[in-house]
C-alpha positions in Angstrom: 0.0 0.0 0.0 2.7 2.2 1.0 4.5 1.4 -2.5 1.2 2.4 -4.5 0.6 6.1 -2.4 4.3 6.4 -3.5 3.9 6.0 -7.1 0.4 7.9 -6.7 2.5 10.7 -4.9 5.0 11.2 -7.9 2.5 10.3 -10.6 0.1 13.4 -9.2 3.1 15.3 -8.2 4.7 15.3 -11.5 1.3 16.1 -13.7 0.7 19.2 -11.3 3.8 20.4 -11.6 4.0 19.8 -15.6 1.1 20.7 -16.6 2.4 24.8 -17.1 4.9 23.2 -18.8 2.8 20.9 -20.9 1.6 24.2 -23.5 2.2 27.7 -23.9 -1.0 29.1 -24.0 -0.6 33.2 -23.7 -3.3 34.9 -25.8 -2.7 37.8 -27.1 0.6 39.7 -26.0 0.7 42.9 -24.7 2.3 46.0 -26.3 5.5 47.5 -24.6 3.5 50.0 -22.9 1.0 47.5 -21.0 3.6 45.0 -20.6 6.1 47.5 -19.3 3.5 47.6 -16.1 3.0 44.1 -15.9 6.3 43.1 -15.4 9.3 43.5 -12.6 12.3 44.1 -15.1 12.2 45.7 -18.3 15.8 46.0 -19.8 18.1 46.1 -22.7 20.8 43.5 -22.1 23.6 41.1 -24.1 23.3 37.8 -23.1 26.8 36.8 -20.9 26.2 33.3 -19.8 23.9 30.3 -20.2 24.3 27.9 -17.4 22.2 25.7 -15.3 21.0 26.9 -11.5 19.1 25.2 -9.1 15.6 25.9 -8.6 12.6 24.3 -6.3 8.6 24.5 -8.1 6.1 24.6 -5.3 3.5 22.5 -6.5 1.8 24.1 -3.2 2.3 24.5 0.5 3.4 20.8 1.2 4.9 19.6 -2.5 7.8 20.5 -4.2 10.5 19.7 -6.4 14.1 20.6 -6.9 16.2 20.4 -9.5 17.8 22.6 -11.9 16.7 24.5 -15.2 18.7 27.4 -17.7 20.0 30.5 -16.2 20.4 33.5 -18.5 22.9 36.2 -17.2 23.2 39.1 -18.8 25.0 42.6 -18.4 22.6 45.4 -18.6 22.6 48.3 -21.0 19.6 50.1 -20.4 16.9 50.1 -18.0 13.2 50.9 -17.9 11.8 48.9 -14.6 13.7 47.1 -11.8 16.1 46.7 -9.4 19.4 48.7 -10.4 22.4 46.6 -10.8 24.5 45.5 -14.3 23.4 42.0 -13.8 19.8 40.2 -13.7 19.7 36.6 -14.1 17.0 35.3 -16.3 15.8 31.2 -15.4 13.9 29.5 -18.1 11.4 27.4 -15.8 8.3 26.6 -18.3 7.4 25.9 -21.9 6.7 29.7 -22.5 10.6 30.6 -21.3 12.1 32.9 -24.1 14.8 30.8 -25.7 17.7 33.1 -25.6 21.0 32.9 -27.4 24.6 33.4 -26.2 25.7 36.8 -27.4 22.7 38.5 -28.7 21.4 41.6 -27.1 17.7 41.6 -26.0 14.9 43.8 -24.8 13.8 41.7 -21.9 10.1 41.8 -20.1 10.5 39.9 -17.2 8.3 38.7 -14.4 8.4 36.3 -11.5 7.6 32.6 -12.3 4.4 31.2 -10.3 6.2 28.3 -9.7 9.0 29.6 -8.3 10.6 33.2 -7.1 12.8 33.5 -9.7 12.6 35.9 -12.8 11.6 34.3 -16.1 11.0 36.1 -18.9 8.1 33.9 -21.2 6.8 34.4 -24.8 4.0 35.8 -23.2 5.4 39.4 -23.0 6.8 41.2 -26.4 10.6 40.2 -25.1 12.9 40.1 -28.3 16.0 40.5 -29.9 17.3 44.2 -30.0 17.1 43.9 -34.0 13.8 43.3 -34.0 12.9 45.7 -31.1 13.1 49.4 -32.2 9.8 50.5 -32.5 8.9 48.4 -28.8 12.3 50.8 -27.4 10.9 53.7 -28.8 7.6 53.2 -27.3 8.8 52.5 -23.6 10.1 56.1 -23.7 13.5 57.3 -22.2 15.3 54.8 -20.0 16.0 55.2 -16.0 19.2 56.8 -15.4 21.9 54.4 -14.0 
């Protein structure tokens, strides 16, 4: 008995906890102005590192799970919501996590995961390469000064 409430336990335990990750359903995505309120950190940054950090999902008050998932460092250029600092790390926790690549500058809106504390900026906010981000930089207005 004690076997089966095991496998139960992991088997419920794993659905709850992968079913944000199961599909990316955002609706329509905000423009810059509405998302720039929405989320914690809106920034223009290069992409320094991709490495992996730990991490525990809450499933709720008496489940969780740790493990570790993609951390996204990168050095800050310009800022238009957050903390101050020349760093924010960026984890990539569900199926909607922007895929980001090594190198490439990006305006970033990000928000706190619901899984976790940890930023994660999703495909559900208009984050994007710098090339393709002008008219969204020109919208948010002038940065905050450093």
């Amino acid at each position: 008995m004690l076997r089966f409430a095991t496998h139960a336990l992991v088997v419920g335990l794993s659905l709850l906890l992968c079913k944000p990750a199961l599909s990316c359903q955002c609706g329509t995505i905000p423009p810059p102005a509405e998302a720039l309120a929405r989320a914690e950190h809106v920034f223009l940054g290069l992409v320094e590192a991709i490495d992996e950090a730990p991490v525990t999902l809450k499933a709720d008050d008496t489940h969780s799970w740790s493990g570790s998932v993609p951390r996204i460092t990168f050095r800050v250029g310009q800022r238009w919501k957050g903390a101050p600092g020349q760093r924010v790390f960026i984890h990539s926790i569900t199926n909607c996590a922007y895929k980001f690549e090594l190198g490439r500058s990006y305006l970033v809106f990000a928000e706190r995961s619901f899984l976790t504390e940890a930023l994660e900026a999703t495909r559900c906010l208009p984050t994007a390469p710098r090339s393709y981000a002008a008219e969204s930089i020109r919208s948010l207005g002038p940065p905050l000064k450093p």
